[in-house]
Each structure stands twice: as C-alpha cells, then as structure tokens.
Biopython code that builds the backbone (N, CA, C, O; Angstrom):
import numpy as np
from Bio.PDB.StructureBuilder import StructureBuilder

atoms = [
    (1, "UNK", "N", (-15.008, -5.369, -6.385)),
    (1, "UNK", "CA", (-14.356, -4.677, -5.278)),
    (1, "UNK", "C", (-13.462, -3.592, -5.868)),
    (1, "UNK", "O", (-12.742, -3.716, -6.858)),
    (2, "UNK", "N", (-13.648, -2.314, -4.969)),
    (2, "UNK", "CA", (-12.851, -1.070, -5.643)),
    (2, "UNK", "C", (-11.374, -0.867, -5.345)),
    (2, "UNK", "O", (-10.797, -1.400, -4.397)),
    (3, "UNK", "N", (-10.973, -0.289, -5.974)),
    (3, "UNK", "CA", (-9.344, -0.310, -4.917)),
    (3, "UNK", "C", (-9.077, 0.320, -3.473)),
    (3, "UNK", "O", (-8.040, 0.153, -2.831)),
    (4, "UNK", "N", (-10.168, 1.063, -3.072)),
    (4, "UNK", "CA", (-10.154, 1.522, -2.134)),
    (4, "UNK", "C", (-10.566, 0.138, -1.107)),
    (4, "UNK", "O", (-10.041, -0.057, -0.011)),
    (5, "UNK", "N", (-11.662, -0.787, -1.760)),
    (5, "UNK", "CA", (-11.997, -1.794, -0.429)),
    (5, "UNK", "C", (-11.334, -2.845, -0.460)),
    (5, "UNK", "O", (-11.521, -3.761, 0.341)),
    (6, "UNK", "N", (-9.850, -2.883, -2.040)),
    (6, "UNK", "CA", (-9.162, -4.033, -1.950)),
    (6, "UNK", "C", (-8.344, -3.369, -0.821)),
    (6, "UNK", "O", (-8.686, -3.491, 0.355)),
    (7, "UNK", "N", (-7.358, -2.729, -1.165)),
    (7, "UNK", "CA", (-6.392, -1.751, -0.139)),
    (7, "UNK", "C", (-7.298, -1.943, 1.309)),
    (7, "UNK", "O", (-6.702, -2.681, 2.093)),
    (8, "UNK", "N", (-8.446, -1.499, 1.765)),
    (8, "UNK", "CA", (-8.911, -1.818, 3.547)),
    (8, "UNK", "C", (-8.927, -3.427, 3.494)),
    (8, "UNK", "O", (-9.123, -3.891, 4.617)),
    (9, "UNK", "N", (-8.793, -4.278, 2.622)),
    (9, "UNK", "CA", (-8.579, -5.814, 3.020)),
    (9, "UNK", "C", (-7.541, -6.439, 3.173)),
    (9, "UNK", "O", (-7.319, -7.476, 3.797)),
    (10, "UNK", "N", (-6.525, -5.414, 2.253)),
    (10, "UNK", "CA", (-5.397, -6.055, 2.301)),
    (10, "UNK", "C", (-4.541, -5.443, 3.848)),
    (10, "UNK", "O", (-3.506, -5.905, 4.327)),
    (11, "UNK", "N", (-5.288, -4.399, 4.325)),
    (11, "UNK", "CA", (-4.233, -3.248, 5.315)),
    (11, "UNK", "C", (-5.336, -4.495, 6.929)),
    (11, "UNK", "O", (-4.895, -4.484, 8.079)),
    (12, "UNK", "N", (-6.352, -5.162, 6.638)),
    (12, "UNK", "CA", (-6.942, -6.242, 7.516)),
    (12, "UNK", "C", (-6.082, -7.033, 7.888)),
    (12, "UNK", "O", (-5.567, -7.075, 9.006)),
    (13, "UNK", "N", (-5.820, -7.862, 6.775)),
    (13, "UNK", "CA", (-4.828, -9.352, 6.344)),
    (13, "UNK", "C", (-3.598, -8.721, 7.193)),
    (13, "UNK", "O", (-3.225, -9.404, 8.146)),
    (14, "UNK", "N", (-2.843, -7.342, 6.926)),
    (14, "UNK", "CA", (-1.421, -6.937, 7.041)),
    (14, "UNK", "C", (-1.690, -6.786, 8.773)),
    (14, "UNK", "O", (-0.904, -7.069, 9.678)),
    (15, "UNK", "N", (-2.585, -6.435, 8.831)),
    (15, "UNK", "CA", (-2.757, -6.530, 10.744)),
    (15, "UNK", "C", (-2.822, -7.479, 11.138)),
    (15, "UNK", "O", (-2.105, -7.601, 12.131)),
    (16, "UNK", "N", (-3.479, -8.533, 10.818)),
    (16, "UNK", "CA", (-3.332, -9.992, 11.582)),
    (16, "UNK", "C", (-2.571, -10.769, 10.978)),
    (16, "UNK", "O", (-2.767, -11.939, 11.308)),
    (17, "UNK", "N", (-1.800, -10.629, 10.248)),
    (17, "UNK", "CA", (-0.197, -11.640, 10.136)),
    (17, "UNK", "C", (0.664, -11.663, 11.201)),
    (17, "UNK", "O", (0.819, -10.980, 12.213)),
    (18, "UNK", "N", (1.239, -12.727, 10.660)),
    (18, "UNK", "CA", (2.107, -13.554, 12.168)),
    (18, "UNK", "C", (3.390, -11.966, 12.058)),
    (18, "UNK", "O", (3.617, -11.837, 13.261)),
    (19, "UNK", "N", (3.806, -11.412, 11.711)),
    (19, "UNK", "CA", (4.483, -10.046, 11.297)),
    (19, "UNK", "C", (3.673, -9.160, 10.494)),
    (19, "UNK", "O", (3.452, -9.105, 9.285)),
    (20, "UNK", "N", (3.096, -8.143, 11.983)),
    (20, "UNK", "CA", (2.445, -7.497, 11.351)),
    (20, "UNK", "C", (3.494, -5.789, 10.211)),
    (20, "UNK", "O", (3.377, -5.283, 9.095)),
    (21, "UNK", "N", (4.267, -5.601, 11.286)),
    (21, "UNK", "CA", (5.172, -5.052, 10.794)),
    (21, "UNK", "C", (5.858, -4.927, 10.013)),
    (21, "UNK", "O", (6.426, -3.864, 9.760)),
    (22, "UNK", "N", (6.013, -6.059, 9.361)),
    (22, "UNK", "CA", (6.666, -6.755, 7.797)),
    (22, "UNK", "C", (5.400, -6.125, 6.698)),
    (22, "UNK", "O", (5.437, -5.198, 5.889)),
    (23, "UNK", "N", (4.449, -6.953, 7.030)),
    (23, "UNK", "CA", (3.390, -6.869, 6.195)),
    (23, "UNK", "C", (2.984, -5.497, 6.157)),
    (23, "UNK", "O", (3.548, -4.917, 5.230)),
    (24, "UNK", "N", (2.299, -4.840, 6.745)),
    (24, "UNK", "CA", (2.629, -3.157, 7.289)),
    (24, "UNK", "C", (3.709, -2.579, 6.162)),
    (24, "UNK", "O", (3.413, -1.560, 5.540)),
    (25, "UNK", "N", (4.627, -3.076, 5.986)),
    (25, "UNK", "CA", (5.607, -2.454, 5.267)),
    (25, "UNK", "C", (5.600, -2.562, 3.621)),
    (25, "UNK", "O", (5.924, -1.810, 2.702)),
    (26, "UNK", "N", (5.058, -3.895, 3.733)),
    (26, "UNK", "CA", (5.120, -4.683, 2.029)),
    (26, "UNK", "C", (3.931, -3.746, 1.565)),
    (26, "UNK", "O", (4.116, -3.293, 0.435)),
    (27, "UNK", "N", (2.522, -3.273, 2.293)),
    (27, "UNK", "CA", (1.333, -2.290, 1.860)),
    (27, "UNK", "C", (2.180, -0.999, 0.986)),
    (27, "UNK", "O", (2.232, -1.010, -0.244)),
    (28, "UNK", "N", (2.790, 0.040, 1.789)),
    (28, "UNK", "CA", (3.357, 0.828, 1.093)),
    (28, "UNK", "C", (3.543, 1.026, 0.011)),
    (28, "UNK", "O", (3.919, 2.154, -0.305)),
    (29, "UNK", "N", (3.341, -0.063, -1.075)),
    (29, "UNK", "CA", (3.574, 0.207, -2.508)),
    (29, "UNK", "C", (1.804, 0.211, -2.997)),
    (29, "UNK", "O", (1.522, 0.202, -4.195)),
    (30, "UNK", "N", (0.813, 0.223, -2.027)),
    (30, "UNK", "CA", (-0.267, 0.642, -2.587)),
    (30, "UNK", "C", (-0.543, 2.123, -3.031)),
    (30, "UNK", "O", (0.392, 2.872, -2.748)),
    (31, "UNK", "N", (-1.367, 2.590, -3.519)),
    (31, "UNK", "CA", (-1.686, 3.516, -3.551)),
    (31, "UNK", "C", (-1.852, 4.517, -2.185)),
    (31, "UNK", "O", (-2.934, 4.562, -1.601)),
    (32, "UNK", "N", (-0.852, 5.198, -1.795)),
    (32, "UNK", "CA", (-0.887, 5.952, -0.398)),
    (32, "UNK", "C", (-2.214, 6.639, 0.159)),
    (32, "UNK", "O", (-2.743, 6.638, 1.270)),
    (33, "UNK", "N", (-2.554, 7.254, -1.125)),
    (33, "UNK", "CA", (-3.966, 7.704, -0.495)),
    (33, "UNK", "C", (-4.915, 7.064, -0.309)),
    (33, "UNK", "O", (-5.815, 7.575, 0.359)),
    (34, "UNK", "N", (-5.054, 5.886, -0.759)),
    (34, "UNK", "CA", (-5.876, 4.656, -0.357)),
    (34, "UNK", "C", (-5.875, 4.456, 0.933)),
    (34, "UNK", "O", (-6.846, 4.480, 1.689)),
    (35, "UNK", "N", (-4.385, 4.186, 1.266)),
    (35, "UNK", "CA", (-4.190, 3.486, 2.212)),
    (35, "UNK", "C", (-4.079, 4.430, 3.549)),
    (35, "UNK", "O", (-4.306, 4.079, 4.707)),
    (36, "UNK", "N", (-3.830, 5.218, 3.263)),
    (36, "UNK", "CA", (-4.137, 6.459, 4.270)),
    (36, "UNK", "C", (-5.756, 6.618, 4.811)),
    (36, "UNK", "O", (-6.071, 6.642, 6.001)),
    (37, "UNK", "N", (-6.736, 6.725, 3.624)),
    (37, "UNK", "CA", (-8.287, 6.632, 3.936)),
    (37, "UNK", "C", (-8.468, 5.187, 4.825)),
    (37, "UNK", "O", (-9.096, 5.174, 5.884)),
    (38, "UNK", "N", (-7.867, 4.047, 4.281)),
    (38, "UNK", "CA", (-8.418, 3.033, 5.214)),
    (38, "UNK", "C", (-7.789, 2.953, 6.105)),
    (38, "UNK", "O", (-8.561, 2.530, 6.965)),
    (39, "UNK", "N", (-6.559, 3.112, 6.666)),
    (39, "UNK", "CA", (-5.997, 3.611, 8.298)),
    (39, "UNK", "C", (-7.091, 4.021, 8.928)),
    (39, "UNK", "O", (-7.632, 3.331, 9.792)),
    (40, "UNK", "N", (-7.666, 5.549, 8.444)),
    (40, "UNK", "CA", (-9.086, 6.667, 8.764)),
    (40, "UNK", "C", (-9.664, 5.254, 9.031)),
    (40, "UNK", "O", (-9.323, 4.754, 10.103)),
    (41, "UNK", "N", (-10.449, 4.557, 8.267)),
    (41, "UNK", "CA", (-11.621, 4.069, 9.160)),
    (41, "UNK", "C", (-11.082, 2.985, 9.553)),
    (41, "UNK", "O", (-11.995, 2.351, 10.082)),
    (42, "UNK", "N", (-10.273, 2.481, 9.601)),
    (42, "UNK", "CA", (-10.026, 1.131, 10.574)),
    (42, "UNK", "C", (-9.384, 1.536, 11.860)),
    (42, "UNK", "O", (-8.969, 0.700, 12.663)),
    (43, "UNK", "N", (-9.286, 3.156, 12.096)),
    (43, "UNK", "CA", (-8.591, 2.946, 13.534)),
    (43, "UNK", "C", (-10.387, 3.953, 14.056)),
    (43, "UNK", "O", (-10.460, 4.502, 15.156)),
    (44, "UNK", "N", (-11.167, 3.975, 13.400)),
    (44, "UNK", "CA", (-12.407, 4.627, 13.977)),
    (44, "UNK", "C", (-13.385, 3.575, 15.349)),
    (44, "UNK", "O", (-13.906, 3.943, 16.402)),
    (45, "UNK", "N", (-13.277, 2.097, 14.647)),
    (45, "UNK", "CA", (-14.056, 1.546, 15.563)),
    (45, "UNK", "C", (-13.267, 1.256, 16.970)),
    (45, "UNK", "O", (-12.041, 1.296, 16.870)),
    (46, "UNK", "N", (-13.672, 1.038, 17.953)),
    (46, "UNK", "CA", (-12.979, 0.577, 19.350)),
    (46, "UNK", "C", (-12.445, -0.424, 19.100)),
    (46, "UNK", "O", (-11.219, -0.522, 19.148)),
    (47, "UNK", "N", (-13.066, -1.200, 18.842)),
    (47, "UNK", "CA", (-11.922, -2.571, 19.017)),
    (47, "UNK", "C", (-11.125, -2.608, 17.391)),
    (47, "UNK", "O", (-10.700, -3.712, 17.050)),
    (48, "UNK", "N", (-11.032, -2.049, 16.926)),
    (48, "UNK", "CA", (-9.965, -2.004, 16.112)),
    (48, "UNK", "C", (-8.771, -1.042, 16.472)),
    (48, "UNK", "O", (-7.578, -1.316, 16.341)),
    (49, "UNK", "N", (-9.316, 0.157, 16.958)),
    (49, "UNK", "CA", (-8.429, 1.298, 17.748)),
    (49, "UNK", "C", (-7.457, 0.340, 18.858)),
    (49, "UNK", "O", (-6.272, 0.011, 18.815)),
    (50, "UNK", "N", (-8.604, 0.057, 19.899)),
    (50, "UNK", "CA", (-7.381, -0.751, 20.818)),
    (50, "UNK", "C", (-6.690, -1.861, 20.216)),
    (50, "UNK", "O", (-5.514, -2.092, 20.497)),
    (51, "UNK", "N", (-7.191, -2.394, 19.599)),
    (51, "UNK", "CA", (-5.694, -3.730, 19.199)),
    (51, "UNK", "C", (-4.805, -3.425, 17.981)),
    (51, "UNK", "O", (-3.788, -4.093, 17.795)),
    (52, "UNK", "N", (-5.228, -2.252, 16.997)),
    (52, "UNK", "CA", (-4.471, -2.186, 15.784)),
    (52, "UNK", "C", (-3.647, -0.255, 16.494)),
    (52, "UNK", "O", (-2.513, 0.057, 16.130)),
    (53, "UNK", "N", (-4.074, 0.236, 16.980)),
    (53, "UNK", "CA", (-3.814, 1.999, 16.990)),
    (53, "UNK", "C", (-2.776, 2.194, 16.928)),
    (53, "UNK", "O", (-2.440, 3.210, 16.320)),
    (54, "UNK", "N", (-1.362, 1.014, 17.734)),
    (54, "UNK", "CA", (-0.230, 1.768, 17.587)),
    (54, "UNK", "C", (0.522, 0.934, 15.920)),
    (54, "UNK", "O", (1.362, 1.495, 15.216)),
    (55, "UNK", "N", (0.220, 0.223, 15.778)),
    (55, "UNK", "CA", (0.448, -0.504, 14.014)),
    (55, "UNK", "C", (-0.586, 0.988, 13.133)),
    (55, "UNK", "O", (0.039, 1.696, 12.344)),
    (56, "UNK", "N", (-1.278, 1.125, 13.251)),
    (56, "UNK", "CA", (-2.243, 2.151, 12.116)),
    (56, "UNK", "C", (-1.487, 3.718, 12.563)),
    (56, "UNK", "O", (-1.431, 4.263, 11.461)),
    (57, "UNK", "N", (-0.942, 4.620, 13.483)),
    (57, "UNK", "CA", (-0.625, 5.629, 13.606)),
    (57, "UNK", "C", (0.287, 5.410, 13.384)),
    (57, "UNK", "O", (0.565, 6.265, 12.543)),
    (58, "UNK", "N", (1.669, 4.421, 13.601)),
    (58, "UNK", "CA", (2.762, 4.207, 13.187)),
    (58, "UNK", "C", (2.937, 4.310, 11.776)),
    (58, "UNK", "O", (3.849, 4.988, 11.302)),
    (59, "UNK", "N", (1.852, 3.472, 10.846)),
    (59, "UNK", "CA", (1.792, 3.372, 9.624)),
    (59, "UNK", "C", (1.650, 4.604, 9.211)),
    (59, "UNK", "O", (2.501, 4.759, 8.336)),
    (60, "UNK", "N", (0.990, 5.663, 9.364)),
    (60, "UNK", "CA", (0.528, 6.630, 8.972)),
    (60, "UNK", "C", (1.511, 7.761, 8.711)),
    (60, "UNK", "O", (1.447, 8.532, 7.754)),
    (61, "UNK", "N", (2.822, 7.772, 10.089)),
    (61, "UNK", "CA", (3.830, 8.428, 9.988)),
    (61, "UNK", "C", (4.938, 8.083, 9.261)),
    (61, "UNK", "O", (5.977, 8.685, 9.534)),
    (62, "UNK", "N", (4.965, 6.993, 8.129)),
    (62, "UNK", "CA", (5.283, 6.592, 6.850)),
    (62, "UNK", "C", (4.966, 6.764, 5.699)),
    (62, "UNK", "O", (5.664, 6.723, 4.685)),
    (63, "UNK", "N", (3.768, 6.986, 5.843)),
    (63, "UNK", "CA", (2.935, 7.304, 4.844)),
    (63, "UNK", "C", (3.512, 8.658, 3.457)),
    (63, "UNK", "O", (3.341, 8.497, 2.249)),
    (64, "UNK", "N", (4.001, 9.562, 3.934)),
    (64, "UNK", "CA", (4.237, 11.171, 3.626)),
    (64, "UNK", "C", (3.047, 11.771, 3.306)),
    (64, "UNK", "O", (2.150, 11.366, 4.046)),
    (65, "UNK", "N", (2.653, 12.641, 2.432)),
    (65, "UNK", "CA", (1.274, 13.761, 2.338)),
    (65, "UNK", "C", (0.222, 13.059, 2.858)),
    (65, "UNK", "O", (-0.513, 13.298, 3.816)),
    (66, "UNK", "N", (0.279, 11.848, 1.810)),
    (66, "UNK", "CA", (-1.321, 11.808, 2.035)),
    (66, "UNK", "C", (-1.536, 11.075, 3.527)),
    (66, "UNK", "O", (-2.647, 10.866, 4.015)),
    (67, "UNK", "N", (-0.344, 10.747, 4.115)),
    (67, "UNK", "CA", (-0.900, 10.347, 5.497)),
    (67, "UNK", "C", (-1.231, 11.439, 6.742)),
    (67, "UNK", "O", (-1.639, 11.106, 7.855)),
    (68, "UNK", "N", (-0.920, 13.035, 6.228)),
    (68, "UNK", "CA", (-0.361, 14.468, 6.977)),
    (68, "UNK", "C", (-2.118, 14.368, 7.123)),
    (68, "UNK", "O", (-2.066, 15.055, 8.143)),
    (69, "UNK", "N", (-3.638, 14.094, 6.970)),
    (69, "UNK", "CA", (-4.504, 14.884, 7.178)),
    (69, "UNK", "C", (-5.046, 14.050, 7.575)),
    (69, "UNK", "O", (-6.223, 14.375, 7.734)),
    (70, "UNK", "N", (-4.770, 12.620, 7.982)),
    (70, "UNK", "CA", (-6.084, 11.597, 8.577)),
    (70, "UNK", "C", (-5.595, 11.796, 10.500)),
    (70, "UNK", "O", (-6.371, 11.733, 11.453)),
    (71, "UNK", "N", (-4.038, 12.044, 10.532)),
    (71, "UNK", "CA", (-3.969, 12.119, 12.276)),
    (71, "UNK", "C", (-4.945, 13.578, 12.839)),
    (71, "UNK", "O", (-5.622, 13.429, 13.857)),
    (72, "UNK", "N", (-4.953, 14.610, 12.292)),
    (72, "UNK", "CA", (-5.708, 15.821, 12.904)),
    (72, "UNK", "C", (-7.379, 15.358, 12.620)),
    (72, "UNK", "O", (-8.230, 15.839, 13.368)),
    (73, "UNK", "N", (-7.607, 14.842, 12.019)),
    (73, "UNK", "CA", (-9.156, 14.058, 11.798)),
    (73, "UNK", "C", (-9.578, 13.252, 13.471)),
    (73, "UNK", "O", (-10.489, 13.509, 14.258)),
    (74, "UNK", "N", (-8.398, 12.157, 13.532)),
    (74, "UNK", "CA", (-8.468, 11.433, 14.219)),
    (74, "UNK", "C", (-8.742, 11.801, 15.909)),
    (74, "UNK", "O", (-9.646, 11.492, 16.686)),
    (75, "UNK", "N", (-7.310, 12.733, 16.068)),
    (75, "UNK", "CA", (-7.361, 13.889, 17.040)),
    (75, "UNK", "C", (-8.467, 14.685, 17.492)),
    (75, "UNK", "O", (-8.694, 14.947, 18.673)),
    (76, "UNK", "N", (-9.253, 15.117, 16.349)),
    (76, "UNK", "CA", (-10.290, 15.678, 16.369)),
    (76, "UNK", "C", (-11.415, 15.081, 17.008)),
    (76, "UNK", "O", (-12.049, 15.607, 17.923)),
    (77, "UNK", "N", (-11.697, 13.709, 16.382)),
    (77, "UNK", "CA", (-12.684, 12.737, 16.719)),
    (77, "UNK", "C", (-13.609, 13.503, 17.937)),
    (77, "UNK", "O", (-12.687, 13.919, 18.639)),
    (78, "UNK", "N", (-14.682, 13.882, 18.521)),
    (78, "UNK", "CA", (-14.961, 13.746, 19.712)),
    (78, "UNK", "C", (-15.821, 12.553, 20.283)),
    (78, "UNK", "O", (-16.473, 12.714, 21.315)),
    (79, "UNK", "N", (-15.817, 11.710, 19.804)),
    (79, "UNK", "CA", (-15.950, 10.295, 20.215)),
    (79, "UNK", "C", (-15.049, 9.751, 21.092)),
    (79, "UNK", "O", (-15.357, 9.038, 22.047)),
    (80, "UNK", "N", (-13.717, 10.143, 20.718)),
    (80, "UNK", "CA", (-12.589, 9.388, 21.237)),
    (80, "UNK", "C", (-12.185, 9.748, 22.681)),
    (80, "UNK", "O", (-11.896, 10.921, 22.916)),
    (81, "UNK", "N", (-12.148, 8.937, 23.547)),
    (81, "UNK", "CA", (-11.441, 9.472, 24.513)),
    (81, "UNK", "C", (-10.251, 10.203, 24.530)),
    (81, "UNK", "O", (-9.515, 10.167, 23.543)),
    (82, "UNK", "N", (-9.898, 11.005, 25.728)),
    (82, "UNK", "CA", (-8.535, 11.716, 25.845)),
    (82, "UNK", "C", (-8.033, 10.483, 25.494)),
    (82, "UNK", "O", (-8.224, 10.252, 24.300)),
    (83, "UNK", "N", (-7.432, 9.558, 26.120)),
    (83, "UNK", "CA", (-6.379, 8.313, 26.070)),
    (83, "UNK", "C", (-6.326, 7.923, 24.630)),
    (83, "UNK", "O", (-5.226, 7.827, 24.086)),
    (84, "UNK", "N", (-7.417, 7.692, 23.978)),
    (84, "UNK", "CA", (-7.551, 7.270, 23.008)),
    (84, "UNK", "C", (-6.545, 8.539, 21.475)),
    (84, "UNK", "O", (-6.175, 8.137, 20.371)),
    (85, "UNK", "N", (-6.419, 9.760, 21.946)),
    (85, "UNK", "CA", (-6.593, 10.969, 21.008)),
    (85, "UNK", "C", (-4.943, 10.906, 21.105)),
    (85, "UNK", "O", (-4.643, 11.639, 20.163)),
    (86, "UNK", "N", (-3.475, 10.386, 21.793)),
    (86, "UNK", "CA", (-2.488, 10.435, 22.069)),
    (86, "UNK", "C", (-1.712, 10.171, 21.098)),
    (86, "UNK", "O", (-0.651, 10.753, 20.870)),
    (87, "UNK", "N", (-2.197, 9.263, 20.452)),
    (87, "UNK", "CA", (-1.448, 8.574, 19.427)),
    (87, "UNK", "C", (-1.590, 9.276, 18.269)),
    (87, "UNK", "O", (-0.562, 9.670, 17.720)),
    (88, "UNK", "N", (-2.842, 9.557, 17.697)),
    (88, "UNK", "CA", (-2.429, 10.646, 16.833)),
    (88, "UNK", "C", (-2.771, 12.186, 16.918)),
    (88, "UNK", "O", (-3.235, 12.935, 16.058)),
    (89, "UNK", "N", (-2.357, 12.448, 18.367)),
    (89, "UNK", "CA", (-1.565, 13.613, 18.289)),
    (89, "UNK", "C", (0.035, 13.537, 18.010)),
    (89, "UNK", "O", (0.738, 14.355, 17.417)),
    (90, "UNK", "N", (0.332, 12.521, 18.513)),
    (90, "UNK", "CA", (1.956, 12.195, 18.757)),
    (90, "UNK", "C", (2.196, 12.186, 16.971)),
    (90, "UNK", "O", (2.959, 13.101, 16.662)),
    (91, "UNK", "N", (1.839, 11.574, 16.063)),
    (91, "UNK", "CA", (1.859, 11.187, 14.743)),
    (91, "UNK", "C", (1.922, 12.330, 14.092)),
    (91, "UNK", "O", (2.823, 12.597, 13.297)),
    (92, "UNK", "N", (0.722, 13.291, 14.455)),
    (92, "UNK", "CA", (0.548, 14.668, 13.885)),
    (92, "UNK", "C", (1.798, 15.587, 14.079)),
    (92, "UNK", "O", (2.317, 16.152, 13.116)),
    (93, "UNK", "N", (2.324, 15.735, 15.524)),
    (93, "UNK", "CA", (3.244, 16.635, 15.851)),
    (93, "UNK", "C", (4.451, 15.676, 15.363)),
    (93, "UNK", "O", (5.378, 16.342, 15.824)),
    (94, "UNK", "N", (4.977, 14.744, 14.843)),
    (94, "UNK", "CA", (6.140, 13.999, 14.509)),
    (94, "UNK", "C", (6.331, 14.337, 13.032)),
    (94, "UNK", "O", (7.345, 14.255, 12.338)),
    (95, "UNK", "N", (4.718, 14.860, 12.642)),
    (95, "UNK", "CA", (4.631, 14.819, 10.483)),
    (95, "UNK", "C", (4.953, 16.276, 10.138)),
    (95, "UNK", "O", (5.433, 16.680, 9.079)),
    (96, "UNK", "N", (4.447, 17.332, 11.716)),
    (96, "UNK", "CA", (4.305, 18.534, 11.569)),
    (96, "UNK", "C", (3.779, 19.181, 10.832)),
    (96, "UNK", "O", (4.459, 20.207, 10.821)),
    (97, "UNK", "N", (2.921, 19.314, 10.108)),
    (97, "UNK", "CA", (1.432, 20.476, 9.835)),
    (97, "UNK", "C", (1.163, 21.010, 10.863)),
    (97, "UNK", "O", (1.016, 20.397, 11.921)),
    (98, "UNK", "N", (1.034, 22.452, 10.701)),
    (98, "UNK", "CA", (-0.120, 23.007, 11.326)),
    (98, "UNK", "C", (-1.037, 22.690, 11.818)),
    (98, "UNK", "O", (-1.822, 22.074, 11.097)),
    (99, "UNK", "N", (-1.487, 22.950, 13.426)),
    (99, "UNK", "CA", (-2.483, 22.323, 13.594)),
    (99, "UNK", "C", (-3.231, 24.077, 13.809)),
    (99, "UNK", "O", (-2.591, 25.119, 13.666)),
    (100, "UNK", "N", (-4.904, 23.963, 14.227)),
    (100, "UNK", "CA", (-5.177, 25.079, 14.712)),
    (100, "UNK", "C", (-5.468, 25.236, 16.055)),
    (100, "UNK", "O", (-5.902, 24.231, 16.618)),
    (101, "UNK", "N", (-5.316, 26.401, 16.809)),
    (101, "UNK", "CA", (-4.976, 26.701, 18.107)),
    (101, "UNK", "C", (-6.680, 25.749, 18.737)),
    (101, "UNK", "O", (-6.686, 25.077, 19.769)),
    (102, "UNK", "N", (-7.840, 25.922, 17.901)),
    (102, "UNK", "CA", (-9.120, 25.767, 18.711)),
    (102, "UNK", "C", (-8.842, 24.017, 18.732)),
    (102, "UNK", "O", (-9.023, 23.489, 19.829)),
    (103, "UNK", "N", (-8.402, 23.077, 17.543)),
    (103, "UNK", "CA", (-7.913, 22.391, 17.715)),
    (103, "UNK", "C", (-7.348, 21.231, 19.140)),
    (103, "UNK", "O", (-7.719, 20.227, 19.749)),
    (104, "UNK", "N", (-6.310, 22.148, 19.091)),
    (104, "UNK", "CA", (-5.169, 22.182, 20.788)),
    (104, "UNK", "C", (-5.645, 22.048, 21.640)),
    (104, "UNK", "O", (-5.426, 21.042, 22.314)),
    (105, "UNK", "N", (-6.743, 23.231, 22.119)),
    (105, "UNK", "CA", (-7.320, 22.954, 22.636)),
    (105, "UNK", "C", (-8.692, 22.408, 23.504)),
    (105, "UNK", "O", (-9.397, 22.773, 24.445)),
    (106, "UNK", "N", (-8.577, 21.256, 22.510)),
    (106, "UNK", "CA", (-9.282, 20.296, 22.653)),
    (106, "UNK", "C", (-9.361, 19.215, 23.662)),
    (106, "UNK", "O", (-10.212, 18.332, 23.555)),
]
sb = StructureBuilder()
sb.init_structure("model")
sb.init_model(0)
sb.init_chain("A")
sb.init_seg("    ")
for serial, (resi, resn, name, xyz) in enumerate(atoms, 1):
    if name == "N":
        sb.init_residue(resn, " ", resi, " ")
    sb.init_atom(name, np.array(xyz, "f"), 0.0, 1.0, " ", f" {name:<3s}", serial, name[0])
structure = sb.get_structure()
C-alpha cells in the first residue's frame, strides 16, 4: 500500500470514529498533499459526499496550499448538483484564490 492509499484509509477510519473531528485533526500531520488528493476522491462519490461533505470541505479549509485547488475541482464537478457544489464554493471563497469568471458562472 502507497502512501497515498495509506493516507485515503486512514482519512476513512478518521470519518467514522466516535470523534470524527478529533481524528480529522490528528490526520494533519500527514502529508497535506496526500491528504488533500484523498478529500478529492472521497467527497466525489454520493454517498460519501452526503454523509462525510461538511467533515471533508471543512478539512480542506485547514489544509493551506495544497488544500487551495481540490475546492474549485469540486465546484467545477458537473456531476454535482447545484446543492451539492455549496460547500466547496463556500471553502474556495473562505481560502481565496482566484476563481475564473466562466467558472462563476456555472
């Protein structure tokens, strides 16, 4: 197992602890850009989006750099519903990058 698929097992485990928020916090000393990529695909599927999205966009706005380019990805998604796209817009405009205007309006 690589560090990239230990880091998406361990950021699994940190979501379903009895404190996810604790655990959420103790991750941070992974490798950020790791853990930033597996945020990216663990908030991609639906049922991980609805039960983990506001723990994974929260996380993300902790993150610093390397968490600045997975919310405009996410945003982007056109899979995602409007409802679904809120959270990380909110994340994006809280980290502040640039977004682009065609972007917006999306």
């Amino acid at each position: 197992m690589g560090e990239p698929d230990a880091v998406r097992a361990r950021l699994r485990a940190a979501l379903c602890a009895e404190d996810p928020w604790s655990a959420l916090h103790a991750l941070k000393t992974d490798r950020t850009d790791h853990l930033a990529g597996a945020v990216g695909e663990l908030y991609r599927p639906d049922t991980d989006r609805v039960a983990f999205g506001v723990y994974l966009t929260r996380l993300l706005r902790t993150l610093g750099e390397s968490g600045d380019a997975v919310p405009p990805r996410l945003f982007a998604e056109p899979a995602f519903p409007a409802g679904d796209r809120q959270d990380p817009l909110r994340t994006t405009v809280r980290r502040g990058p640039r977004l682009p205007a065609a972007l917006l309006r999306t």
